[in-house]
C-alpha positions, 0 to 999 in steps of 0.5 A: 205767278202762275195759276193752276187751271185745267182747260176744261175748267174755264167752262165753269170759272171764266167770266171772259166772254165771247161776242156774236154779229147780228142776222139782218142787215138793215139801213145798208150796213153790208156795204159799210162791213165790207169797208169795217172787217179787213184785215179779216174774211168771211168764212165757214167753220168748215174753211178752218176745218170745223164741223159746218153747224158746230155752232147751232146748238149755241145759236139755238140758246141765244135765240131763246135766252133773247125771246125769254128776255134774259138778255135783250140782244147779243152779237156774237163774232167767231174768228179762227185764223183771220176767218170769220166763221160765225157772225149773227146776231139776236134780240133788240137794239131798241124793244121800245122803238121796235128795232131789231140788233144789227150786224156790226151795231155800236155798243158801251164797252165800259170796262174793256177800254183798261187794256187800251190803256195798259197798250198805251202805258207798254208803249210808253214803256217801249219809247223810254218815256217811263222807265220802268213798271215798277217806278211808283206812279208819283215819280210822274203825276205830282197828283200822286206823290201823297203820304197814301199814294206815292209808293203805288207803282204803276205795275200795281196800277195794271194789275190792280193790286195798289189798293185804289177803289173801285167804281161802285165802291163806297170810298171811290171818287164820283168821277163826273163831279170833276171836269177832267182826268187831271182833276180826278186824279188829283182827288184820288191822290189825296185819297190814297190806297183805300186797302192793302197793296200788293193783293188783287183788288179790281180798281177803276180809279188806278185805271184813271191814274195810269190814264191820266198817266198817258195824258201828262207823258204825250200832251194829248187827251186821252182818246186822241192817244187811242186814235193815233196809236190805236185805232186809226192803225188798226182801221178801228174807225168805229170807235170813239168816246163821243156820240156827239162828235161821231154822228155819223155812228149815232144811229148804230148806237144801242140802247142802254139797258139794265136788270131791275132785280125789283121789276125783275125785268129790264129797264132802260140803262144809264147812258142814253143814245147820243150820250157818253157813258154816264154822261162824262165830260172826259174819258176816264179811262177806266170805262167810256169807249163805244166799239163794235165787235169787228173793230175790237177784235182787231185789238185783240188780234194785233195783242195775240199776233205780236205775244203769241204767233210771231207777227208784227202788232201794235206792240213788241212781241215780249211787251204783247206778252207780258201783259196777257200773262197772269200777274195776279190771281183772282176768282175767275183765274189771273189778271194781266195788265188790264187783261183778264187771264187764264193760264196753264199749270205751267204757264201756257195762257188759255185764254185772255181779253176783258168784259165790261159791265154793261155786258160785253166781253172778248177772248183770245185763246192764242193756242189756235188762233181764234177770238171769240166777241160776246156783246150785249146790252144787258147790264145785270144779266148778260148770261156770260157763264152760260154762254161760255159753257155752251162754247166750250161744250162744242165738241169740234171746238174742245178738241182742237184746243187739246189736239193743236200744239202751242205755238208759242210757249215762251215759258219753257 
């Protein structure tokens, strides 16, 4: 399943977006970064032999979108070999309350919690705990042995292409009307496949499912599971479900905000500041975890050093892989397992990682060994293309993507 892209296309096509840190740091946080940034360094473009102000022209474009409000505030993180090269921040935390973005500042992820359920689901595979990718769901969760589910397997659960809604379609559950994952996905089984299987369509209720999933295999709730496997072994130690359970985070929380098309402005979002997203009782999966670029991009690292550079991550090197390869094309390119993709005629993958709705987004591009975090609190209006084609036009940036040899090419 390969798609044909051109590297100089993803400028125009890819909705995989990048994550920049906030200048300033207020309430002491520079001591807690240097407790939160292993296993990376602070460095300079020029330590990775960049053009020193390379990024100028793209920070003098945040800063404009954020004083015209077209986003409230960004974090953008840049990491090229394990060197943080850009981290700055611009805009609002809080406009109502006068308070400014902060570095390393907790955001709603929303939808980039699927590719820690698909990690969860490969390990599971990894331990013989399923058997196979291609079992149908319901060989495990009875939730799901349903005249119109039982044949959903749980390769189409990660690729979306089993034919479950989406959150905002009109056929999908009401996720907060249940008191658990159980319960909703029960509810999704006697649904069932609301369209066609096999053909891309994006889900977050096939999201819940292969959550739920990890719940029934392992006895634990959900983000226990992610802090056991996840995030206690990566040092991710700001990301959590819960702001009433991490309260020692609240204050780094940002304020939710939304794009009212009517107002055409911004106006406070859905999820208040000590609350969980939406207000869900339990982690559904689909969207719920509060991260921060810093703890995210080692996510992302731990994928990118087993699939592509040879290190040891969190998964196997061919598990790593196979999830970031494209399963299923789309309109911005291809999907993976929960990993938005994009991929070379012949099969090389450009780029991968996930966005969330609320205005966040990550992107590995394993060819030269960087990650790229563009965090907002913009839902509606998060100007990701743009930020994209500003990147991409770096011209220090574009030739070290055309000039370094694939690492890794397990294709050929």
């Amino acid at each position: 399943m390969k798609h044909k892209i051109a590297l100089h296309h993803i400028k125009f096509s890819t909705v995989l977006l990048l994550s920049f840190g906030l200048l300033g740091c207020l309430y002491g946080q520079e001591t807690a970064l240097k407790s939160e940034v292993s296993p990376f360094s602070y460095g300079t473009p020029n330590d990775v032999g960049w053009e020193q102000t390379m990024f100028q022209p793209m920070l003098d474009s945040l800063q404009l979108w954020c004083a015209d409000e077209e986003i409230m505030g960004v974090e953008v993180l840049i990491i090229k070999d394990d060197i943080i090269v850009l981290h700055e921040a611009k805009g609002w935390a809080d406009k109502e309350e006068n308070q400014r973005l902060k570095k390393n500042s907790i955001f709603r992820i929303k939808s980039m919690t699927k590719p820690l359920v698909s990690t969860s689901i490969l390990m599971l595979v990894e331990e013989g705990k399923i058997g196979s990718l291609d079992d149908p769901v319901s060989k495990y969760l009875p939730e799901m042995n349903t005249k119109k589910a039982k044949e959903i397997t749980i390769h189409q659960l990660l690729a979306h292409t089993g034919g479950l809604s989406e959150l905002f379609d009109s056929h999908s559950i009401r996720w907060d009307y249940y008191d658990n994952l159980q319960s909703a996905v029960k509810q999704i089984g006697s649904k069932g496949r609301q369209y066609q299987s096999g053909s891309y369509r994006y889900s977050d209720e096939g999201a819940g499912v292969a959550a739920f999933l990890v719940e029934k295999l392992t006895g634990k709730d959900l983000e226990t599971f992610f802090k056991e496997r996840i995030f206690n072994p990566l040092q991710m130690h700001t990301s959590f479900f819960n702001p009433q359970h991490n309260r020692e985070f609240i204050e780094r929380v940002n304020k939710s905000y939304r794009y009212d098309t009517k107002a055409n402005r911004f106006v406070e979002g859905y999820s208040s500041k000590h609350s969980t997203s939406y207000g869900m009782k339990y982690l559904v999966g689909a969207f719920g975890i509060l991260s921060t670029t810093l703890d995210y991009a080692k996510f992302i690292k731990s994928i990118m050093d087993a699939g592509y550079l040879n290190k040891k991550g969190i998964l196997s090197s061919s598990s790593a892989f196979v999830a970031t390869q494209t399963h299923t094309k789309n309109d911005w390119g291809g999907y993976g397992y929960f990993f938005q993709t994009n991929n070379t005629k012949n099969g090389k993958t450009i780029n991968f990682g996930h966005s969330g709705i609320s205005g966040t987004a990550s992107i590995a591009f394993p060819k030269i060994n960087t990650i790229v975090m563009y965090f907002t609190q913009s839902m509606g209006h998060a100007n990701y293309k743009n930020f994209m084609r500003t990147l991409l036009e770096i011209d220090d940036f574009n030739r070290n993507m055309e000039k370094t040899k694939w690492l890794v090419d397990k294709r050929e």
